[in-house]
Structure formats: structure tokens, C-alpha cells
C-alpha positions, 0 to 999 in steps of 0.5 A: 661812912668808914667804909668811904674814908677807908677807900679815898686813900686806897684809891689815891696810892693805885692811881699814884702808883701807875703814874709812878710806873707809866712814868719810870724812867726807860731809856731810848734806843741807845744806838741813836746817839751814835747815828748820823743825822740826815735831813731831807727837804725841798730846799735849803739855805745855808749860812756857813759863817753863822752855821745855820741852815734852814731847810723848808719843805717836807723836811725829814730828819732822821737819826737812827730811830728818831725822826722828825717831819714838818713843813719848815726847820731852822738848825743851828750848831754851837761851837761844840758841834751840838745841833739845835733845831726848831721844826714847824708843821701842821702839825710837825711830828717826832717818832723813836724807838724805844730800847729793847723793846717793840714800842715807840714813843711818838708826838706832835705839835706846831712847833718841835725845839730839838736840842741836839746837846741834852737829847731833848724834844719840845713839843709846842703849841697842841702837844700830844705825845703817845707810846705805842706797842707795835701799832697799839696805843698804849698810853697818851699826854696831851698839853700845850707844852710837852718836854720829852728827854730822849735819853731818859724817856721821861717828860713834863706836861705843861698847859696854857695858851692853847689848852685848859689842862694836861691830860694822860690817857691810860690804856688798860692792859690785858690781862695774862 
């Protein structure tokens, strides 16, 4: 009976402990920030009074590293010259690089908010957001809404509507 109660709280402090270091802050590809920002689609309407363009059919958006794909975007831009934008998709999906490092971060959802002014990329509805080494997945969340911060690489996992409960998936490493 000792022997069990001594385990729970060593059990516990490890799996804190690699949630803790899984999810440190690290820092996106810093390069990007100073990227132009380039949309592809098959058509565009554009309101320049309004200062807002929708773009549909296989959009493409690329910043540097960071690119965004769906069927349909909406993107608005304040006063300040910051770009906020909604991307829809069966699934709409994100992929960046992350800093120093042969790694991405990658996700997808129905609908991705990109908010030009904080960095940030929500993913909506069916979110799952992976890192991946090269082409190995190394770790996966997965929940129906996902708030990723491009310029911390840390993130927030809440469920919902869509699924019961968040998870996180946790490759194992090899071992040197």
C-alpha cells in the first residue's frame, strides 16, 4: 500500500514535467515577421473603402515560412496597417517553421482567424495542430478550438461543440 501512494505523486511530477517541457515557450521563425504577404486565388473582390478583400478559391497565403491554404479568406486591415483574416476549408490548414531548428508547426480546422497585429492563428471547429521533425511527427493536440501564438509558439486547447475533450499525443523519443 506505501509502495502505491509513494508512486501516484512520482507519476504525476513526470507527466507535468514533459507537459511542462513539450510546452516551453520557443520561438517562431523570426524572419517572418518581416516577410511580405502574399495571397493566391482564383478570384478576388476587393472593397478598398472598407479595406476588405475576399478571396476564394484555392487561397494560398504565404509569409515567409508561415502558409495558410483553404477554399475561401476574408481579410480586413485597421487603420494601423495590421491584417486580420478568416480562412475557411475542408479542412483550411497552417504550416511554419520554427526557429533554428528542422522542425514545423502545422494544424488544421474548418475555419483558421489569422490576427495579423498579435501573431496569432486560431484554429476553429476539428482543430489538430502537430510539430513535426523534418517529415516525423513528433507531437500532436487536438480540440475543437486551438489558439496558437506565432511569436511564442505556445498554445491553448479548448473542447466543445465538436469534440468531447482536448488531447495531446506525445511521441516517444529515441533515445541517444
Amino acid at each position: 500500500m506505501k509502495s502505491r501512494q509513494g508512486l501516484r505523486p512520482r507519476v504525476l511530477l513526470a507527466i507535468f514535467g514533459l507537459a511542462l517541457a513539450w510546452c516551453s515557450p520557443l520561438l517562431a521563425e523570426k524572419a517572418d515577421r518581416d516577410k511580405p504577404t502574399t495571397i493566391d486565388s482564383d478570384r478576388l473582390d476587393h472593397d478598398d473603402q472598407k479595406l476588405i478583400t475576399i478571396f476564394t478559391g484555392n487561397v494560398v497565403l504565404t509569409k515567409g515560412t508561415l502558409v495558410m491554404r483553404g477554399d475561401r479568406m476574408e481579410l480586413s486591415q485597421d487603420s494601423a496597417g495590421n491584417y486580420f483574416g478568416t480562412m475557411t476549408g475542408q479542412p483550411a490548414r497552417f504550416r511554419q517553421k520554427r526557429e533554428g531548428l528542422n522542425e514545423f508547426m502545422e494544424g488544421e480546422a474548418l475555419q483558421l482567424d489569422y490576427n495579423g497585429k498579435d501573431d496569432l492563428v486560431i484554429l476553429i471547429q476539428n482543430a489538430v495542430m502537430r510539430r513535426l521533425e523534418g517529415d516525423v511527427l513528433r507531437d500532436q493536440v487536438a480540440g475543437d478550438r486551438l489558439t496558437y501564438d506565432n511569436l511564442t509558439e505556445q498554445y491553448q486547447v479548448e473542447s466543445g461543440q465538436g469534440q468531447a475533450r482536448s488531447r495531446m499525443f506525445l511521441m516517444p523519443r529515441k533515445r541517444p
